[in-house]
C-alpha positions in Angstrom: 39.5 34.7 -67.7 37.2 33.1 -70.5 38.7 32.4 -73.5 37.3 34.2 -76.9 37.0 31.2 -78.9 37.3 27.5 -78.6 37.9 24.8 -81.1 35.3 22.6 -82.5 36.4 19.7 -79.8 36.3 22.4 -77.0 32.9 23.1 -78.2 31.9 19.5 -78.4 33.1 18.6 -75.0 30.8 21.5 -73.7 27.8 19.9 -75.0 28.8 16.4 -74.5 28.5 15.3 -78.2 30.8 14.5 -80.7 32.9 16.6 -82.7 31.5 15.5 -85.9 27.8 16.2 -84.6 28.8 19.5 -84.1 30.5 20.3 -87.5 27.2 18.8 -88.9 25.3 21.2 -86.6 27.8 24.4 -87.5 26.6 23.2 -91.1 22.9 23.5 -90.6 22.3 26.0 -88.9 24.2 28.7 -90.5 21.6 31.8 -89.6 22.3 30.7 -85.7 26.3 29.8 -85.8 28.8 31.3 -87.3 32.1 30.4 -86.1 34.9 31.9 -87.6 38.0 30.2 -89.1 41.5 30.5 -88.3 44.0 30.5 -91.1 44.2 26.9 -91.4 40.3 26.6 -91.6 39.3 25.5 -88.6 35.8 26.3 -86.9 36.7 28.4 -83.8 33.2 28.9 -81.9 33.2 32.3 -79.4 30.7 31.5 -76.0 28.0 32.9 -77.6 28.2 30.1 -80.1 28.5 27.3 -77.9 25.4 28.9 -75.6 23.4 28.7 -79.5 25.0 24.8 -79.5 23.4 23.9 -76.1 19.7 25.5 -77.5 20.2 23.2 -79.9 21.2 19.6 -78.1 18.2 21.0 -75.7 15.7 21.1 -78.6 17.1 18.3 -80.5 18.2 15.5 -77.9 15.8 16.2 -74.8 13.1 17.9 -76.7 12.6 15.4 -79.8 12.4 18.6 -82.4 13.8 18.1 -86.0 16.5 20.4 -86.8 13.8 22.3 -88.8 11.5 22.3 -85.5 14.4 23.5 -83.6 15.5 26.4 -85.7 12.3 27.6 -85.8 11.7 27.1 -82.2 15.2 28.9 -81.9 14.2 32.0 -83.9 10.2 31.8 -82.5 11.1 32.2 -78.7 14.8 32.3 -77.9 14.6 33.3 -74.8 12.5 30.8 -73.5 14.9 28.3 -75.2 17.7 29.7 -73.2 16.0 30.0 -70.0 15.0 26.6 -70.5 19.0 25.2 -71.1 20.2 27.0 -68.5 17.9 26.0 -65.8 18.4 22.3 -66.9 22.5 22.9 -66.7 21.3 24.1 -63.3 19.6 21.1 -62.6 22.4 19.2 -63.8 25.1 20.5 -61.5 22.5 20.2 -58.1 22.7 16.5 -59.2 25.8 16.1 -59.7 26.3 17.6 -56.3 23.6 15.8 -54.6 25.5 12.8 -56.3 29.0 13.8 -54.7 27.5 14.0 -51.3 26.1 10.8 -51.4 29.1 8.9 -52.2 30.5 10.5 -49.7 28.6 9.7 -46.9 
């Protein structure tokens, strides 16, 4: 069963970055995330959000976009965006697979 939210270092581990690039992230891009916060203040980011924080490392880290290019990218053609990201996590696991089978043999 998926969880409904995950903490900011849950979140970070997802995307492979650190916890204080995605607090910075969470801070500029407020029209795209919006994690709630839990009584003790603490981001707590649903999948949704975390989906939004992969768009982002996509556009930012293997796309070279500003964060301005990439919200606007974001906002301009999100479902290319996401399309994109998921067939490079695609990509990603096949490797890793591929990667697995080799050490193997």
């Amino acid at each position: 069963m998926e969880k409904l939210f995950y903490s900011i270092s849950e979140a970070a581990e997802s995307i492979g970055e650190s916890v204080s690039l995605v607090r910075f992230w969470s801070n500029s891009f407020p029209r795209l995330l919006k994690p709630r916060r839990n009584a003790k203040g603490n981001r707590q980011f649903t999948a949704e959000d975390i989906e939004v924080l992969k768009q982002i490392h996509f556009l930012v880290k293997e796309k070279g976009l500003t964060l301005e290019g990439a919200e606007r990218a974001m906002q301009a053609e999100k479902a290319s965006v996401s399309k994109s990201v998921k067939a490079l996590e695609s990509l990603k696991e096949i490797r890793a697979q591929l990667m697995e089978i080799k050490n193997s043999i």
